[in-house]
C-alpha positions as a Markdown table, in Angstrom:
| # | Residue | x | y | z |
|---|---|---|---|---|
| 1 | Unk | 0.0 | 0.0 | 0.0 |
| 2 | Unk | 2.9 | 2.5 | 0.9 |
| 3 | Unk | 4.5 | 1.7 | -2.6 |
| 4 | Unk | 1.1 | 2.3 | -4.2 |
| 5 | Unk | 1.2 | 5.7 | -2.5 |
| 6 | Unk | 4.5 | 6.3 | -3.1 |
| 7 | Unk | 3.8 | 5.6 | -6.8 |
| 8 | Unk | 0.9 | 7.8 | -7.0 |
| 9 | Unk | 2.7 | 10.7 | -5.7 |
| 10 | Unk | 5.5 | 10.9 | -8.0 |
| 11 | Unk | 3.2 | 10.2 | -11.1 |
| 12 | Unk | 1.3 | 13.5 | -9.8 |
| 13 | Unk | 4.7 | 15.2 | -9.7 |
| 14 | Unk | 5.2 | 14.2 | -13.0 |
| 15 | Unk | 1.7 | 15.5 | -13.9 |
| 16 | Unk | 2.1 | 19.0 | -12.2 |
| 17 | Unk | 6.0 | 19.6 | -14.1 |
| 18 | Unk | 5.5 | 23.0 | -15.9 |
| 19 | Unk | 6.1 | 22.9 | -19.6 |
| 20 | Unk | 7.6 | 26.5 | -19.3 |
| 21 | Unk | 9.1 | 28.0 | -16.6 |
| 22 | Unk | 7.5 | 28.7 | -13.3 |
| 23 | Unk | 8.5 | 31.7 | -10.4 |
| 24 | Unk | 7.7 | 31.0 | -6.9 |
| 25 | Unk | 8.1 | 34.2 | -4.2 |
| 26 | Unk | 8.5 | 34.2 | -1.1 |
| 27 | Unk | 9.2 | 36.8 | 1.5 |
| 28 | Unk | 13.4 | 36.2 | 1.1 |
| 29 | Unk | 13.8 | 34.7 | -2.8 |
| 30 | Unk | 12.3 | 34.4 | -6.0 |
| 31 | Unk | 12.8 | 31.3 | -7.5 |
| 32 | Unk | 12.6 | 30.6 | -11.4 |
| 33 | Unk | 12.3 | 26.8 | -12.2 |
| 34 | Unk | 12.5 | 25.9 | -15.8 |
| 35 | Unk | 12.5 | 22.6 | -17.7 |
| 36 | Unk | 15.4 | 21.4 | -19.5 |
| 37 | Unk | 13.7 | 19.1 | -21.6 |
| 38 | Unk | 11.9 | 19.9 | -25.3 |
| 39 | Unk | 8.8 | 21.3 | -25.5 |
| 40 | Unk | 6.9 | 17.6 | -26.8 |
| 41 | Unk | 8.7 | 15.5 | -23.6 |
| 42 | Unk | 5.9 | 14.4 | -20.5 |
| 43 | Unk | 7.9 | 13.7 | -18.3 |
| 44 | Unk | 11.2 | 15.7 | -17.8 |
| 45 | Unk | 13.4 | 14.6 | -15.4 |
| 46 | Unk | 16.0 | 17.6 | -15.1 |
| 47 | Unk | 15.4 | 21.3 | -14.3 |
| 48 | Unk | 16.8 | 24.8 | -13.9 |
| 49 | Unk | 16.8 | 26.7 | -10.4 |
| 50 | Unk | 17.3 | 30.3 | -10.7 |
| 51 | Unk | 17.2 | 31.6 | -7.2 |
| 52 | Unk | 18.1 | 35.4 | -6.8 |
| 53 | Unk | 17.9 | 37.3 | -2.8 |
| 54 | Unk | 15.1 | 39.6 | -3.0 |
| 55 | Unk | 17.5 | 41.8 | -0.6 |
| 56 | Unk | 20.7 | 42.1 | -1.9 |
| 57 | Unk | 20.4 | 40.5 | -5.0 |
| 58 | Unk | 22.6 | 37.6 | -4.8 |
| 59 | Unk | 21.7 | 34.5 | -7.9 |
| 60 | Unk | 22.2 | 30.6 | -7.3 |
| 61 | Unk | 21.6 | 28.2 | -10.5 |
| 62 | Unk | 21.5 | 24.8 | -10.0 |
| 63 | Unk | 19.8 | 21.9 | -11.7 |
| 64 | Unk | 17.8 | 18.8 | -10.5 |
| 65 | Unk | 15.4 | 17.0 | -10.6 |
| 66 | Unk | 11.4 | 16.6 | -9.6 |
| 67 | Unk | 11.5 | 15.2 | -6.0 |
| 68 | Unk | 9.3 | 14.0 | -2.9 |
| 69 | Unk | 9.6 | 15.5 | 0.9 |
| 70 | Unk | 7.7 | 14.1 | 4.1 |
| 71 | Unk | 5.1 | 16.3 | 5.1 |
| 72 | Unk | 2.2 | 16.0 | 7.5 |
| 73 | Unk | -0.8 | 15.0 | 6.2 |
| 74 | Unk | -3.3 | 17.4 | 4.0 |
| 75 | Unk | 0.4 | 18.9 | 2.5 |
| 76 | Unk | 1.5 | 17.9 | -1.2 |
| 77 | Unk | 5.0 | 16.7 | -0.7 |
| 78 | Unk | 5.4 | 17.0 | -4.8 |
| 79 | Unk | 8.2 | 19.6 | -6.1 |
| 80 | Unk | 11.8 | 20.1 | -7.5 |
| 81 | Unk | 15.2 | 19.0 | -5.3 |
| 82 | Unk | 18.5 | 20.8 | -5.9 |
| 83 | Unk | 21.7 | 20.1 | -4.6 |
| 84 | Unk | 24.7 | 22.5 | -4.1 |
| 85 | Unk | 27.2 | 20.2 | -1.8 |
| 86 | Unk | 26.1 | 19.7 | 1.3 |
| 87 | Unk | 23.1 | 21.8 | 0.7 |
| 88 | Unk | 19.8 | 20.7 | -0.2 |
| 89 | Unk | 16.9 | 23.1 | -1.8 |
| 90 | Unk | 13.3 | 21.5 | -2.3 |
| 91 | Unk | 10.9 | 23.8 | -3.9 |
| 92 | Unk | 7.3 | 22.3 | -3.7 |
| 93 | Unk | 4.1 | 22.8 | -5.7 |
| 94 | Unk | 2.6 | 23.8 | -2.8 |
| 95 | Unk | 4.5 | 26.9 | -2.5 |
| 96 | Unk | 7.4 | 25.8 | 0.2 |
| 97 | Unk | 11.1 | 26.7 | -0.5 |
| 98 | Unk | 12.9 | 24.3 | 2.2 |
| 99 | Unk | 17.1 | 24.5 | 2.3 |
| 100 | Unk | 19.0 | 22.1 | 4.5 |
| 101 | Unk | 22.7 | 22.2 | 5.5 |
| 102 | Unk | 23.1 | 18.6 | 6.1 |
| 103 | Unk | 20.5 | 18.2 | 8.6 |
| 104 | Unk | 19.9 | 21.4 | 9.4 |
| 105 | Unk | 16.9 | 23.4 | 8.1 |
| 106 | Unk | 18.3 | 27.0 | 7.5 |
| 107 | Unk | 15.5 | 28.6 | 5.0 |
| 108 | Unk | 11.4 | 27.4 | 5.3 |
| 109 | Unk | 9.1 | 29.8 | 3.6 |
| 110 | Unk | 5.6 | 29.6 | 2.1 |
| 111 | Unk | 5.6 | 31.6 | -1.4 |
| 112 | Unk | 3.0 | 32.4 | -4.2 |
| 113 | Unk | 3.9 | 30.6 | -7.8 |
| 114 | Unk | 3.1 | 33.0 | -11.1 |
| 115 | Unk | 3.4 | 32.0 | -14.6 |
């Protein structure tokens, strides 16, 4: 049954991928996510991270991949993982922008995606 779930989940993350690129904001960052695959591909499996400080204007690119979190119930753990070293960026469909160093969460905020 968990495999079943498990399944499910990452089909709908394949579902929600954005043919074109995406910007989530938050309170700290805008976040640009764009798909490196063509136009005519379903299911992309590799994608752009554009994240620039909305205070001092600093940029991070990286590129991943869609990805799963654990969440409490009633939250959609869908998104996109990044990883820069040791550091770990998760944006989710549902808004959340979640960096970890190693085990440590340093950045959680809820933003607002626009087209």
């Amino acid at each position: 049954m968990k495999r079943l779930a498990a399944t499910l989940a990452l089909f709908a993350a394949f579902a929600t991928t954005p043919l074109h690129a995406a910007t989530l904001e938050t309170r700290s960052y805008t976040v640009e996510i764009t798909p490196l695959c063509g136009e005519r591909v379903t299911d992309c499996e590799q994608f752009a991270y554009a994240g620039t400080h909305n205070r001092n204007g600093s940029r991070i690119n990286l590129t991943g991949k869609p990805g799963m979190r654990a969440c409490p119930p009633g939250c959609d753990p869908t998104g996109y993982q990044f990883y820069n070293g040791n550091v770990s960026y998760f944006v989710g469909s549902d808004g959340w922008l979640i960096v970890h160093d190693g085990r440590k969460t340093v950045l959680r905020e809820r933003g607002t995606w626009r087209n």
